[in-house]
N, C-alpha and C positions, 0 to 999 in steps of 0.2 A: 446513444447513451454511453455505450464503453468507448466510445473514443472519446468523447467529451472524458468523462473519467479518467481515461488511460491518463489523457493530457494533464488535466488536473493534477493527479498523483505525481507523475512523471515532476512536473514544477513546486511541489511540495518534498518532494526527497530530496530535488536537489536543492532548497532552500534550506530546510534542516539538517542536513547532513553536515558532517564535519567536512573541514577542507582536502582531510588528509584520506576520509573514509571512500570506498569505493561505494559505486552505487547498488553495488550486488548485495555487500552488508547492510546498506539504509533500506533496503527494499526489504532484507529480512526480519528487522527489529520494527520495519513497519506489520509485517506479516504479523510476528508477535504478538505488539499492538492490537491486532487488528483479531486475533485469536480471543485473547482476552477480552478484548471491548464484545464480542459477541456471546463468553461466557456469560460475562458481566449484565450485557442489555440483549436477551433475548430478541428485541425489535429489530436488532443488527442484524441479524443470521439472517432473513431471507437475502441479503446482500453481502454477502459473505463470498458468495462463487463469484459473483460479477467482481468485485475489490478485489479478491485475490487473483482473477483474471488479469485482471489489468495493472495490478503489482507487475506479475511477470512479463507482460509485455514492453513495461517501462525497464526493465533491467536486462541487462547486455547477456 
């Protein structure tokens, strides 16, 4: 499951990101995101370590 994940993520930053942006930044405004959306939806959090996992393993 986190490497399906990892992957997924990994092709989602780098579709979103800007051209000029590195992917250490896209990975952190993801993190952000990704803080917030679990403040926000409680149901998020049990999946909070595994995403934030695998944020970092997509970023250099």
């Amino acid at each position: 499951m986190n490497a399906l994940l990892r992957d997924e993520l990994a092709v989602l930053i780098a579709q979103h990101a800007e051209p000029d942006q590195p992917l250490r930044e896209a990975a952190r405004g993801a993190l952000r995101a990704l803080e917030w959306a679990c403040a926000l939806r409680p149901d998020f959090a049990p999946m909070r370590d595994a995403l934030r996992s695998a944020l970092h393993e997509v970023t250099p």
